[in-house]
VOGU-3710 file (C-alpha; in Angstrom, 3 decimals, decimal comma):
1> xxxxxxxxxx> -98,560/-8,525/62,585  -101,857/-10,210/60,845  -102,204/-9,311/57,281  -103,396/-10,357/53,700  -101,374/-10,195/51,131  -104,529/-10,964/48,932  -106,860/-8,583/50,312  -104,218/-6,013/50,959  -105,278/-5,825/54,687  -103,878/-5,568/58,272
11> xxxxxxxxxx> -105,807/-6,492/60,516  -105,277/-5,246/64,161  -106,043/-7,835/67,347  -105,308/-5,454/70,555  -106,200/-7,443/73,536  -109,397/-8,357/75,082  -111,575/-7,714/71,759  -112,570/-11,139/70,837  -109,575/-11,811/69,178  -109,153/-15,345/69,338
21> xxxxxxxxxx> -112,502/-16,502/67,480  -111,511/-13,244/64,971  -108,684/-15,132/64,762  -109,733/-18,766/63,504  -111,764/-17,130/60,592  -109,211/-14,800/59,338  -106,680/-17,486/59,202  -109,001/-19,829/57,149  -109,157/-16,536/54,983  -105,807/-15,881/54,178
31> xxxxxxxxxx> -104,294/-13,533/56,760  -100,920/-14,635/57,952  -100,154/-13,770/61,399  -96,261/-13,707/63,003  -94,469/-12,648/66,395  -90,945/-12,509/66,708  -89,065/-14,464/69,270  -85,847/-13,231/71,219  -83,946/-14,941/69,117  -85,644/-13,123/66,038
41> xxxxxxxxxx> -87,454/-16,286/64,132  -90,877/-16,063/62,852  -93,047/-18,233/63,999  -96,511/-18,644/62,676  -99,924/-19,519/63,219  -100,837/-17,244/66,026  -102,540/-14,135/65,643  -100,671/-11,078/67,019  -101,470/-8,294/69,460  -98,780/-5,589/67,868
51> xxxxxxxxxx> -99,999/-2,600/66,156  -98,000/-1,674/63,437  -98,139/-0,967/59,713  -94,886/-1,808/58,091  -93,705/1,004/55,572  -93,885/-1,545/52,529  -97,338/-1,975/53,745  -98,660/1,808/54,257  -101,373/1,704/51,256  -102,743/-1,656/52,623
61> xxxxxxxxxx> -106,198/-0,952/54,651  -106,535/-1,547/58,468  -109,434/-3,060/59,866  -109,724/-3,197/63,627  -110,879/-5,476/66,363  -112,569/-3,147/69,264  -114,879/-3,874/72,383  -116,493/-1,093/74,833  -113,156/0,647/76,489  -114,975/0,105/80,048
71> xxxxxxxxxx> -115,674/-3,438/79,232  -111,605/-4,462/77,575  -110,290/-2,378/80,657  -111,778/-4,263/83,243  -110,687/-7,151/80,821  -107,221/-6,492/81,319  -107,490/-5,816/84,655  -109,045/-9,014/85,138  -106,798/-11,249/82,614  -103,731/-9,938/83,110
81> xxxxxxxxxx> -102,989/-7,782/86,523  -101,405/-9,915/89,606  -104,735/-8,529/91,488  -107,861/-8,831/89,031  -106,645/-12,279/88,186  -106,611/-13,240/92,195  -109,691/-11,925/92,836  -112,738/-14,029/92,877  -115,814/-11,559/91,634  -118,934/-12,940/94,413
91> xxxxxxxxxx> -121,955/-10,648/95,760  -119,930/-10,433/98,955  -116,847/-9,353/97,991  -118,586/-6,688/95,183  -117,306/-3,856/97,234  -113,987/-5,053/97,559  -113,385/-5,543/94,219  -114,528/-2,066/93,319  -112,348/-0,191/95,372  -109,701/-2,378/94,157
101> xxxxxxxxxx> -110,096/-1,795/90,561  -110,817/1,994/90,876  -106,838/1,897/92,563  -105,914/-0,246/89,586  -107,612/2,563/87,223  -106,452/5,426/89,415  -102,409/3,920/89,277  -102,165/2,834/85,827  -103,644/5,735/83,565  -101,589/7,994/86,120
111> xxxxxxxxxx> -98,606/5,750/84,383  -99,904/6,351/81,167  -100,038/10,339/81,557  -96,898/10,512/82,990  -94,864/7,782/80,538  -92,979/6,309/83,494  -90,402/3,851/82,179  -89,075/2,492/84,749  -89,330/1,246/88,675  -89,657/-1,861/90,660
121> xxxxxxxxxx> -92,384/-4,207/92,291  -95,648/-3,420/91,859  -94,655/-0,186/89,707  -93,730/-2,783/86,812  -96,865/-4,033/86,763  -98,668/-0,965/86,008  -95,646/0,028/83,582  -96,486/-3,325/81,835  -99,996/-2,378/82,004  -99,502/1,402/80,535
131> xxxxxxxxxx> -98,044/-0,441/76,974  -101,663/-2,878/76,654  -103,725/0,681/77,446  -101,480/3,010/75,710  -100,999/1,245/72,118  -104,718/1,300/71,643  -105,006/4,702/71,083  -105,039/5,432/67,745  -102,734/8,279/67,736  -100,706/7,878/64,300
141> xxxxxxxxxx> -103,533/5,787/62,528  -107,657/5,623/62,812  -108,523/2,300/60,959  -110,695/2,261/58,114  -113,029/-0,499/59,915  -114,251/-1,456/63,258  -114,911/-4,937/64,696  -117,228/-4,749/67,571  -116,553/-7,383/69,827  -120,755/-6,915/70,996
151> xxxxxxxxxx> -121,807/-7,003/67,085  -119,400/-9,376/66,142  -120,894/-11,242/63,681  -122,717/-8,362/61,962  -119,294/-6,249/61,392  -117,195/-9,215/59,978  -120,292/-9,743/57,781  -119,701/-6,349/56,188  -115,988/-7,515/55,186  -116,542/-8,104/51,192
161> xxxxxxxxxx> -113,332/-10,829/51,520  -115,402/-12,270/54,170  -119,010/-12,268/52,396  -117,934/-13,381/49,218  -116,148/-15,989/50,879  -117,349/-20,360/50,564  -116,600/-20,315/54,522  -119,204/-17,210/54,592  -121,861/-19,002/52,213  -121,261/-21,844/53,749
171> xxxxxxxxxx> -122,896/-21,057/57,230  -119,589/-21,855/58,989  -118,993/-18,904/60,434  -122,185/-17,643/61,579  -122,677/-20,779/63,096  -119,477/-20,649/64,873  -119,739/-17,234/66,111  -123,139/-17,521/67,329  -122,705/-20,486/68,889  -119,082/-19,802/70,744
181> xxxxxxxxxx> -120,030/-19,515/74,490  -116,626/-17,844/75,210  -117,065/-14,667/73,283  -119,688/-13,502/75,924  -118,803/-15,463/78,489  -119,100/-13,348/81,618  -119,841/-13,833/85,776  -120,811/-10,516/85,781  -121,204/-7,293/83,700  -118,937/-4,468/83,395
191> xxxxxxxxxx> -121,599/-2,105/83,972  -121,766/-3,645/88,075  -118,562/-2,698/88,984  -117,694/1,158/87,052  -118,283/4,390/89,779  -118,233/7,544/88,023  -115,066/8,090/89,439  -113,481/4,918/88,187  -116,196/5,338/84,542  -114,500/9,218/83,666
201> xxxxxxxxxx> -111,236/7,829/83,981  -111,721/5,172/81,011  -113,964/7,765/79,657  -111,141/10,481/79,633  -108,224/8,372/77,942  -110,366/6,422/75,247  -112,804/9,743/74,345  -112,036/8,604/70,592  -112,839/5,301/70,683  -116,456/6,147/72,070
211> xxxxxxxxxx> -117,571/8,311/69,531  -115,248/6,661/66,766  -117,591/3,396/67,248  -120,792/4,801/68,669  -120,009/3,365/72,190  -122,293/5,038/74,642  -120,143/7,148/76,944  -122,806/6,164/80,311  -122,670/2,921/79,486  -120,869/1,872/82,928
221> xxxxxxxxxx> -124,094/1,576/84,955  -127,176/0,428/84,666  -128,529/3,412/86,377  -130,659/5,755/83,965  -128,731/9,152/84,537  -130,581/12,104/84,051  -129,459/14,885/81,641  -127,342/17,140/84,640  -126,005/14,059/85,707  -124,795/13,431/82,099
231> xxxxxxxx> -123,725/16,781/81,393  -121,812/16,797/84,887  -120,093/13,018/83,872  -118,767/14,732/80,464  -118,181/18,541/81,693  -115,733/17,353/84,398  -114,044/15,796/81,992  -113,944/18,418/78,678
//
């Protein structure tokens, strides 16, 4: 859990959303973050990926860390599958790695529809993969704000504990966020490797999160799609 105490704020870090660089502000900020080990110690100075909001907690606000759904998905898939992390992305082997991540997509939002809990092999890698796809969805609680990962430094400037802050003032942090070559970082762009196949299933699962944030729902190719195509994309899926 990352929270202020000060502020009276969680703050929620799923995955893939530029977390880490969130991270080394917030913590110069105030916001304690803990994970509990096995052995159930605390152990802090690490910014957590759980999304909860303790019941002693429940008046605090949330503010949320987000990116493009077809962008973090292919994150994950990329960061954190056997497959997407032994792939090497090259113009050659573009085709391959589409089919390959339109199985991944295909296999692991069939887990999340279904709920399977258990199985062996590869199945416990998709299992594994339903609780990083599943637990940002929003279902019990809608945040009150938004971090865009892709407007980074213009959403945490809206944060009043962040503006009125001397690390805000000071030019630290815009400096540091403009300047951090990692928070962009990519070999290619997630709008190279979506098909609308592979694009309505992302679409389907994470409907909220595109209109919650303003994320445009065609985003996943470059291609300019005309208004039947669009209406065709979002009537399949309605």
């Amino acid at each position: 859990m990352n929270i202020s105490f000060e502020h009276k704020i969680i703050w929620w870090a799923p995955e893939r959303c530029a977390t880490k660089a969130t991270a080394h502000i917030f913590q110069q900020l105030g916001f304690e973050s803990y994970y509990t080990t096995i052995d159930n110690k605390q152990i802090p100075d690490y910014h957590s990926h759980s999304i909860v909001i303790p019941e002693e907690y429940s008046d605090y606000k949330v503010i949320c860390s987000i990116r493009n759904p077809y962008d973090r998905v292919l994150g994950l898939f990329k960061t954190m599958t056997n497959v997407g992390k032994s792939m090497v992305y090259t113009k050659d082997t573009h085709d391959n790695f589409m089919v390959n991540y339109e199985n991944f997509l295909n296999e692991v939002f069939v887990f999340v529809k279904i709920k399977e809990t258990n199985g062996f092999g590869e199945k416990l890698e998709k299992i594994f993969m339903k609780d990083f796809i599943a637990k940002y969805s929003f279902e019990d609680k809608i945040p009150d704000y938004f971090i865009r990962s892709e407007n980074l430094l213009e959403d945490i400037s809206k944060l009043e504990f962040v503006n009125d802050s001397g690390l805000w003032k000071s030019g630290y942090i815009q400096e540091y966020l403009t300047n951090n070559k990692y928070i962009n970082l990519r070999p290619y762009k997630f709008d190279t490797v979506y098909t609308n196949k592979s694009a309505k299933l992302v679409f389907e699962y994470y409907k909220k999160h595109f209109f919650l944030c303003g994320y445009n729902p065609f985003s996943f190719t470059k291609d300019e799609l005309n208004n039947e195509e669009k209406m065709r994309f979002i009537h399949d899926i309605f």
